[in-house]
N, C-alpha and C positions, 0 to 999 in steps of 0.2 A: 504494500500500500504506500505508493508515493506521498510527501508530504515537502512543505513549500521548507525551503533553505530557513527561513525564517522561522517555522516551526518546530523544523528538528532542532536548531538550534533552542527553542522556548521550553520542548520535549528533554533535553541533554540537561539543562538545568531546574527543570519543574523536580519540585521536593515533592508531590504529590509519590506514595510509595510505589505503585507499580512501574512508575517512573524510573524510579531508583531498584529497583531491582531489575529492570531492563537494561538500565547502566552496566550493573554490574555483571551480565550475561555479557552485553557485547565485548566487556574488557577480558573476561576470561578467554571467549571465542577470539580474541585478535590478538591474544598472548604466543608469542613466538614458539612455533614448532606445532600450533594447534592445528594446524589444516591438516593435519591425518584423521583428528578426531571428528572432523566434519565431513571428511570425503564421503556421506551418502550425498549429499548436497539439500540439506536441511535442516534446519534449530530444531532438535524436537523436545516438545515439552511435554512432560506425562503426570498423571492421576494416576493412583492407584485406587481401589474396591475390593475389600472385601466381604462376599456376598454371604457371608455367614450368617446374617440377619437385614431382613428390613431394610434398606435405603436411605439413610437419615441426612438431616438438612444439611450435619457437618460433610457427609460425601457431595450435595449440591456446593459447600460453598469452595472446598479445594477447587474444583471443575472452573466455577462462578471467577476465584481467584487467580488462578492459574490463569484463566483465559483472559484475564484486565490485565496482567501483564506482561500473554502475549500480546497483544491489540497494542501495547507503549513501545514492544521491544518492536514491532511494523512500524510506526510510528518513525523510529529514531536507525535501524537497518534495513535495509532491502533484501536482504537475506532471506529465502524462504523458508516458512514456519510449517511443523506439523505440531497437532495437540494428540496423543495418545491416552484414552480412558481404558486402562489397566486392570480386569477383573481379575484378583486371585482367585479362582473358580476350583481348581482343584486342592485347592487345603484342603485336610481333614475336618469331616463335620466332627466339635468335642465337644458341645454343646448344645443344648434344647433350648433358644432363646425362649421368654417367658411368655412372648407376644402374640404367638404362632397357637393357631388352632393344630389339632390332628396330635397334640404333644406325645398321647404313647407311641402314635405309628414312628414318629421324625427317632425315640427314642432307639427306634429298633434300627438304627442304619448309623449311629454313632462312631468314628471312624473312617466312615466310607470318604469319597473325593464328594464335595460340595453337589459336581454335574450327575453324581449318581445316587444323592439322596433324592428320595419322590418329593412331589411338590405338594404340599400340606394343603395350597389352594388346589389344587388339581386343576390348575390351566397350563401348564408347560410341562417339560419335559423332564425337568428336577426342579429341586430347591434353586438351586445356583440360577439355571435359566430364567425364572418364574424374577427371581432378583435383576438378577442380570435386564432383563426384558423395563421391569420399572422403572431402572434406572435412567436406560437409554429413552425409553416415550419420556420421562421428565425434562431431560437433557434434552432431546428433539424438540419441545415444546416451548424452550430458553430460545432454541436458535444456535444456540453453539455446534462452532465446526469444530468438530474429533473422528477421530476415528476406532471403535472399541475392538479391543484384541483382549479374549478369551486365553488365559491359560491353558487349560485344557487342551483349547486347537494348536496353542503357541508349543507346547511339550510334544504331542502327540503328530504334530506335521513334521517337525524337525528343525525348525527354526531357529534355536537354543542349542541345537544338537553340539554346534565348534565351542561354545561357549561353555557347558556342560563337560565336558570333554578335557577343557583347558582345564575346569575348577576340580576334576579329577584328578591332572596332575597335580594340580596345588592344594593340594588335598591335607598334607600335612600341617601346612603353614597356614591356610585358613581353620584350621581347628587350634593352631598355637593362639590365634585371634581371639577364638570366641570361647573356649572351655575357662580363661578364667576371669569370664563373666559369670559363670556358671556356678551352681551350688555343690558340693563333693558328691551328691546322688542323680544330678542329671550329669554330671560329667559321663557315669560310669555307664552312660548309653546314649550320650548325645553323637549326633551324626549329621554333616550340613546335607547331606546324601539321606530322602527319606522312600524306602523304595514301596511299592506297591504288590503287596503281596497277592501274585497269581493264583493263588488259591482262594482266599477271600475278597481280594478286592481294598482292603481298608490300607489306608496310607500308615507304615509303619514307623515309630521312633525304635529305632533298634539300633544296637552296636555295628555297625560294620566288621568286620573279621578279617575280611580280605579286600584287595584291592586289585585289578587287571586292564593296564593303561591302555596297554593291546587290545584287546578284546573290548575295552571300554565297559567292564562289569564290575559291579563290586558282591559280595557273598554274605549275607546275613544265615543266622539261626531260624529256623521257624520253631519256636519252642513247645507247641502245641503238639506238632508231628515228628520232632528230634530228628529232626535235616535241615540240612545245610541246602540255602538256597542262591542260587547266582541271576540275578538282574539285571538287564541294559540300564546304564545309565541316562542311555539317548531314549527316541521313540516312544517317552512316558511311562518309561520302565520306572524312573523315581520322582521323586518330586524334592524342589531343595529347600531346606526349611527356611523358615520367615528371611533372616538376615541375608541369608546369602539367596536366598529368591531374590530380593530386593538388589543387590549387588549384581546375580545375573542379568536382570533385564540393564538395570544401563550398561553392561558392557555390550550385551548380546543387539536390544537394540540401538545403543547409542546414544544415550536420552542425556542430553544439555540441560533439563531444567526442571527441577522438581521439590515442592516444597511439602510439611510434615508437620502433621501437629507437633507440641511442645511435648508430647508423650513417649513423642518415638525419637527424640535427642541420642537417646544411646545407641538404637536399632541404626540412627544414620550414620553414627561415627564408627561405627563396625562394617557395615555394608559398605561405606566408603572406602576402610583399610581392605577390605576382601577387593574390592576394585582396584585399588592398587595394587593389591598381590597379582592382579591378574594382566597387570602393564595399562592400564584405562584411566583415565579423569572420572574421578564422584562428577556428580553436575552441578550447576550452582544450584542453592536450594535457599528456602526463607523459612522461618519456625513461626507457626501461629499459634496462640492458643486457643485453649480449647472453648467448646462451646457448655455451658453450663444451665441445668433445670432450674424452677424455681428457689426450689432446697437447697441450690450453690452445687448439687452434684454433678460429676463429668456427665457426659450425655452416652449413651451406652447402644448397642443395637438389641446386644442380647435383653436389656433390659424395657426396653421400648421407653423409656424417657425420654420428656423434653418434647418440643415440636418436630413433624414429618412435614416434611416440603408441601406436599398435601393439603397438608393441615394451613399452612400459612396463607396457602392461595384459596383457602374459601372464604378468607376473611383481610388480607389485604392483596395488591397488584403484586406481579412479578416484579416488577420496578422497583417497588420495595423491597424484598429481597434481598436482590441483586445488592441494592444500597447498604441492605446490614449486613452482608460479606464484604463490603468495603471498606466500612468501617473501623479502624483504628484493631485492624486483624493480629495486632502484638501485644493485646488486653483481652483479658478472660471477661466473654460477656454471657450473661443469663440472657438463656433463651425460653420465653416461654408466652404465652396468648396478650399477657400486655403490653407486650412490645409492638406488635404488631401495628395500632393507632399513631403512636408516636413515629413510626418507621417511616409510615408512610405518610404523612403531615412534612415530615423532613424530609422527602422526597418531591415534595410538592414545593418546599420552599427552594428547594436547591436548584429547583427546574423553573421557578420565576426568575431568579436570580441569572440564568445563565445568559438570558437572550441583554443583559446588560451590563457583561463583565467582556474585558478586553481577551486577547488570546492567552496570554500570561495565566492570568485568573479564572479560563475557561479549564485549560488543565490542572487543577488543582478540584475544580468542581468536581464532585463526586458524579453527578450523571454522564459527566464526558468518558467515563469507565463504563459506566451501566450501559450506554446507548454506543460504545467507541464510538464516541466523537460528534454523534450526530443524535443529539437528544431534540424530541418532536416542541412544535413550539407553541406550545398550552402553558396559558397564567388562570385560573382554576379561583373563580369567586366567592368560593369555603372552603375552608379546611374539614379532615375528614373528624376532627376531635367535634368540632362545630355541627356535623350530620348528625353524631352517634346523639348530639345534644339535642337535635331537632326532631331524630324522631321520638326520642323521649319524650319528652314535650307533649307529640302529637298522636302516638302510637300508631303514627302509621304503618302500617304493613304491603306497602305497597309503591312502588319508584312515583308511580304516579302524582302521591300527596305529595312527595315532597318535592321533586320537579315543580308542581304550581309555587310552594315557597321560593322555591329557588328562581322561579322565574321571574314573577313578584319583583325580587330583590334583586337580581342582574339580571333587566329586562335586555329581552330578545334571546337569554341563553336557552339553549334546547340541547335534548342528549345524540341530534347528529353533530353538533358544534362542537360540543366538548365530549366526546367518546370515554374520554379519563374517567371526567366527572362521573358520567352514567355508571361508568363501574364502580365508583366508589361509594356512590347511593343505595349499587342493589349491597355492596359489600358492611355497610351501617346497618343495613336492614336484618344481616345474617349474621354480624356481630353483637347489635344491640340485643336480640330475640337471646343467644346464647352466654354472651357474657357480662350484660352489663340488667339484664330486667330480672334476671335471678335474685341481683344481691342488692338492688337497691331498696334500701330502706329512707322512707321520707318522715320524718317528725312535725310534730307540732311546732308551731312558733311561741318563744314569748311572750310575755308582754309587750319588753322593749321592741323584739323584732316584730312584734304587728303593728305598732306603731311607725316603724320605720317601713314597712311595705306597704301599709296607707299613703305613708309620704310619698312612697316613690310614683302609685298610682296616680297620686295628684298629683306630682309635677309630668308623668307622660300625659295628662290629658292634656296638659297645657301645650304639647310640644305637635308638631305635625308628621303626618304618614310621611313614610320613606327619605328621612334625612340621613346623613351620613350615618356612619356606626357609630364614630366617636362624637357627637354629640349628644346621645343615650349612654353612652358611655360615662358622658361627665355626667349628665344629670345622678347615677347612680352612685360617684362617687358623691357628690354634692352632698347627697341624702345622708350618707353612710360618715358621711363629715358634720351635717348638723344632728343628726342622730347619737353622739357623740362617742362616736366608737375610734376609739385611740391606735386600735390597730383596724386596716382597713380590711386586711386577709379574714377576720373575723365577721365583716360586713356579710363579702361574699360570700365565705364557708356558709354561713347561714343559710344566703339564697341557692347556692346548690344543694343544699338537704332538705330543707321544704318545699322547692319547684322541685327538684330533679331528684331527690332520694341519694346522690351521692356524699362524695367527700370533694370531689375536685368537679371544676365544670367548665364553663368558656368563658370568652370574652363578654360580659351580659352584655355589651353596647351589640356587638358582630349580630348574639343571640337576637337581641329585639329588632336589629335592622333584617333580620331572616326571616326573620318567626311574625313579626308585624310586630306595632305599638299598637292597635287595639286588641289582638288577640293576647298578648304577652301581660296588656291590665286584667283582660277578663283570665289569664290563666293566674297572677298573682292573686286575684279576688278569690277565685275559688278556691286555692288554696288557704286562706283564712278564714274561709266559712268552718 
């Protein structure tokens, strides 16, 4: 993707982070002696998956990630890119996530390679598939170009085969590596060689015993049957455990550019040295953290915690999203149904903001990542915190009521104009119904406070239909000033728990230029009845 002299130069110095992590790819790639390590003729950057459980948002936002900083490294190289989405498919299923229906059947295949446990849904072809399959329609769905490479096929075609091969001969030196990482009881059967026993099927941890560089086999125990069993190490005859999996593929295919949660820091400084042992460049890489439940805990798959990608798009855009995997991805952030509001409100403001920041300050903008570069040109006359308030308010259940408000209030808007909006209307309507009419609780007023909502009614009658916001705005503070309330937070706390049943609410000026100034006296009267 070409880009003007001016820009790359704006690109080379924007602190904006995928920025700078594109920097630092092209400096390694144009470090002396590197053009062996490129000779496929491509940057390629890779995701990995593993499809041991469920799909979760943190596998969207590596993907999400990875690809905002291929889109800077196009930006600032001409160089072509490939993205690689990496299922680990054939690990060992060692666990029954808790999430999963069918839990005895899954139990009885414990073991097995991921592509040859059955699928618990019974729509594909195994477990692995049935994941695998979610992943990629999610991914399809973003718009991201990748291209997904199966383990299973990557083992069992041959494509690993030189690479597999080479980690045989280095077979000693990568176990100097990793065994004293190890506890003194996994030492006494760890193996980066895990081979797949032709009798059963189940991917083994077993000792290796032998080794044959010729032949390309190694010889395990089968202790069940007391023989000695010999294995291709090519052809899917093994599988190589985590680390040196992870080490395989960037030697095998070449991968420049791969970032890791802050969980797997060890797993990459080991896969790195197995890369070395094997004559190859680690790729450059970026550590994030992780994503966290509302409880503050890691987000798990076997566990089903936390939000599913799913889950977020029934209740805010992809846009938003996108924008909370951008987000300052070197701080541990709670993911969980509140964020959602706030997510996308900040996405709304960043997408005002763009059409009148110069180019400097465009890449810095968070949407110029979300949109590479070309974010659509919609300024959006409510926020979505301001819907969830409106249909509160109105109970409406239906796009239609609140469309007339909205229209009402930014005349001539309609949901062909603004397409955003329209979606974020039916999406208040899907979030209000679920997370917010559950738990609102409204109280009685005071004395003092019915006194002061009297006031207020009588100073809106005096005011006229459809004035700016911030003119009901002051009139509210006005009130809440001769009212003699010292602190003003205290004003408004009040009016969002006896209008709205909450704790927090909106702007009440925004609220009454939306909602009307007569309907908004006749809704404060009734609530003092």
């Amino acid at each position: 993707m070409s880009s003007s002299p001016e820009i790359i130069q704006l690109a080379l110095d924007s602190k904006a982070w995928p920025f700078q992590e594109a920097r630092n790819l092209l400096k390694r790639l144009e470090k002396p002696g590197r053009d062996s390590d490129n000779d496929k003729g491509y940057v390629l950057f890779e995701t990995g998956y593993g499809p041991s459980g469920l799909p979760h948002i943190g596998t969207f936002g590596e993907v999400a990630r990875t690809t905002m900083v291929r889109q800077a490294f196009q930006r600032i190289s001409d160089m072509p890119t490939k993205l690689i989405a990496f299922s680990d498919d054939m690990d060992g299923f060692r666990k029954v996530p808790t999430n999963l229906p069918n839990q005895d059947m899954l139990a009885k295949h414990i073991g097995l390679p991921l592509t040859k446990v059955p699928d618990p849904f019974g729509t594909h072809e195994s477990f692995a598939h049935h994941n695998n399959a979610r992943l990629c329609n999610f991914l399809d769905g973003f718009g991201f170009d990748y291209e997904f490479k199966s383990a299973t096929e990557v083992y069992a075609s041959g494509e690993m085969d030189e690479t597999l091969l080479k980690m045989l001969g280095a077979y000693d030196k990568i176990m100097k590596v990793i065994l004293p990482t190890l506890g003194a009881e996994r030492q006494a059967t760890y193996s980066p060689f895990l081979p797949l026993c032709p009798r059963t099927g189940v991917v083994l941890q077993v000792p290796i015993i032998e080794r044959d560089l010729d032949a390309g086999t190694v010889v395990y125990i089968d202790e069940e049957i007391g023989k000695h069993v010999e294995v291709p190490v090519t052809g899917g005859g093994c599988k190589m455990q985590w680390k040196a999996d992870w080490a395989m593929r960037w030697v095998g295919l070449g991968v420049d550019y791969e970032m890791a949660g802050k969980d797997l820091m060890e797993s990459v400084k080991l896969s790195s040295a197995i890369t070395r042992i094997l004559g190859s460049v680690p790729p450059e890489g970026f550590s994030y953290e992780l994503f966290l439940d509302e409880n503050g805990e890691k987000i798990s798959k076997s566990k089903g915690n936390g939000l599913t990608m799913e889950d977020w798009l029934k209740y805010g855009t992809p846009e938003s999203l996108s924008l909370y995997m951008f987000q300052s991805p070197r701080k541990a952030k709670k993911l969980f149904f509140d964020i959602i509001p706030k997510t996308v409100d900040e996405y709304i403001t960043h997408l005002a903001k763009y059409s009148e920041q110069d180019d400097k300050l465009r890449l810095t903008n968070p949407v110029w990542h979300v949109h590479n570069g070309q974010p659509p040109e919609q300024k959006l006359p409510v926020t979505f915190a301001l819907l969830l308030n409106l249909v509160s308010a109105t109970n409406a259940e239906d796009k239609a009521t609140l469309w007339g408000y909205i229209s009402n209030y930014a005349h001539g808007t309609s949901p062909e104009e603004l397409p955003l909006l329209d979606k974020l209307v039916g999406y208040a309507l899907v979030y209000y119904e679920n997370f917010v009419k559950p738990y609102k609780k409204y109280r009685t007023p005071t004395e003092k406070e019915s006194q002061a909502l009297e006031s207020l009614i009588h100073k809106l009658e005096q005011l006229e239909d459809n004035l700016p916001a911030s003119d009901y705005q002051n009139v509210v503070f006005a009130v809440g000033n001769e009212q003699g309330y010292d602190n003003l937070r205290d004003w408004f706390g009040a009016l969002y728990e006896i209008l709205l049943g909450q704790k927090q609410g909106p702007r009440m000026g925004s609220f009454i230029a939306l909602y009307g100034r007569q309907k908004t006296i006749d809704f404060i009267r009734a609530n003092l009845v």
